[in-house]
C-alpha positions as CSV (number, residue, x, y, z in Angstrom):
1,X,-52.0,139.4,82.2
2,X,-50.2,137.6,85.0
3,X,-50.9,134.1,83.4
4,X,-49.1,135.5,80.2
5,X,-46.2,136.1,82.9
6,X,-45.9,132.6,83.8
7,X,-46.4,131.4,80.1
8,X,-43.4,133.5,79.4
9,X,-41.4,131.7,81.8
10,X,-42.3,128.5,80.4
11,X,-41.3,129.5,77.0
12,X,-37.8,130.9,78.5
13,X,-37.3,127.5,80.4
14,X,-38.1,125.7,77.4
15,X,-35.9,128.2,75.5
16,X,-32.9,127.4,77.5
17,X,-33.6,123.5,77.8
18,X,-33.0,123.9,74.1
19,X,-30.1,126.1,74.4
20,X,-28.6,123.7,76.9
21,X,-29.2,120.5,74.2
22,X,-28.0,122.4,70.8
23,X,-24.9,123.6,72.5
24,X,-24.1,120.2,74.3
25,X,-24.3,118.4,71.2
26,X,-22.7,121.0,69.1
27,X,-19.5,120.6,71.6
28,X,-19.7,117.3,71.6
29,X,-16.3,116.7,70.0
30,X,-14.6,119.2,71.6
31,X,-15.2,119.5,75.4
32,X,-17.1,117.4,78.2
33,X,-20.4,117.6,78.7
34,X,-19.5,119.2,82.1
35,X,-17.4,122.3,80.6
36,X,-20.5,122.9,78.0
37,X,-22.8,123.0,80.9
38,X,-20.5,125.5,83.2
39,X,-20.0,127.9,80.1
40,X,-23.7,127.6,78.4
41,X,-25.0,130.9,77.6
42,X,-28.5,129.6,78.7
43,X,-28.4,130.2,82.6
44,X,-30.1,133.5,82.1
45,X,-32.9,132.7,80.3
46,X,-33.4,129.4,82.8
47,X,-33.3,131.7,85.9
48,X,-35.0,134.3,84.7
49,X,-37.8,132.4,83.4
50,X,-38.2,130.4,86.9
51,X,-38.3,133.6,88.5
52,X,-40.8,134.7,86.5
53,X,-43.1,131.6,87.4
54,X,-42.0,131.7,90.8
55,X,-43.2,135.2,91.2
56,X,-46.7,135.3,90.0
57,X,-48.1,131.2,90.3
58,X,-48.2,131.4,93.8
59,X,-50.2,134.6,94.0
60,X,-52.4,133.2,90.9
61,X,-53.1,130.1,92.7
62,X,-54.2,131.9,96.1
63,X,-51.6,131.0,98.3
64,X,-51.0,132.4,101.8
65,X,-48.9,136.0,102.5
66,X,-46.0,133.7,103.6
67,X,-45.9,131.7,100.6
68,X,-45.6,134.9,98.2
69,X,-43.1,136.3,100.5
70,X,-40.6,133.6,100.3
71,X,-41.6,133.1,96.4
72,X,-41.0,137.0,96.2
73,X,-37.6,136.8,98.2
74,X,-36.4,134.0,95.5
75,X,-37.5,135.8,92.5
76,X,-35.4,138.4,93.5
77,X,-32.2,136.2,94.0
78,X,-33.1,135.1,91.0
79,X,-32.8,138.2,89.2
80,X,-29.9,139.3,91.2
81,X,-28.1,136.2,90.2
82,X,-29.1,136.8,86.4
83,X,-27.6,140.3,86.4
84,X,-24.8,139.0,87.9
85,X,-24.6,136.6,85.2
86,X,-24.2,139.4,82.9
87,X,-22.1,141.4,84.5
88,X,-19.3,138.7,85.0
89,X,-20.1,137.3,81.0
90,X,-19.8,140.9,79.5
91,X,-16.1,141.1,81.9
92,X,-15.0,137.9,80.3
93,X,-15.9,139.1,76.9
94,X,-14.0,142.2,77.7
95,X,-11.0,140.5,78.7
96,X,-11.0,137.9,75.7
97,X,-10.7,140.8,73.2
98,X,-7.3,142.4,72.3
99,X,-6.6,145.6,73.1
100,X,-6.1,147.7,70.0
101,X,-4.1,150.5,71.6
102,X,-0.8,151.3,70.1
103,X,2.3,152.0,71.5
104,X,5.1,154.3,70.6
């Protein structure tokens, strides 16, 4: 079960990789490189699928208690991050969309 873990992660990295080369060449007209980067939608899956491998290889591959600890402490920033992600994606959405309230 834990090596399916990690082969998840590989797919999500691979996932986003992807991501990251259909929307840079799908912008390619319109914005820099740089800008498609900044404002891909694939950040999530990339850091959540390297947290994923970062939290179970080391353990899988028998490495010392101080090893998984730090790989443990990263997954979690990781994830943190990743949430954060959405959070601050799903404000901007927010904001982007008018307001359909009328007024009187």
């Amino acid at each position: 079960m834990d090596w399916s873990v990690v082969v998840m992660g590989c797919v999500l990295v691979l996932l986003s990789a992807g991501l990251f080369w259909w929307q840079r060449a799908r912008a390619k007209k319109r914005a820099s490189p740089g800008q498609v980067m900044r404002h891909s939608s694939a950040w999530p899956p990339l850091l959540m699928g390297f947290g994923m491998m970062i939290a179970k290889v080391p353990h899988l591959l028998g490495a010392s208690f101080t090893v998984v600890d730090i790989a443990d402490s990263v997954s979690l920033m990781l994830a943190v991050t990743v949430a954060l992600l959405f959070l601050l994606n799903a404000r901007r959405r927010a904001a982007a969309e008018p307001c359909d309230t009328e007024q009187d």
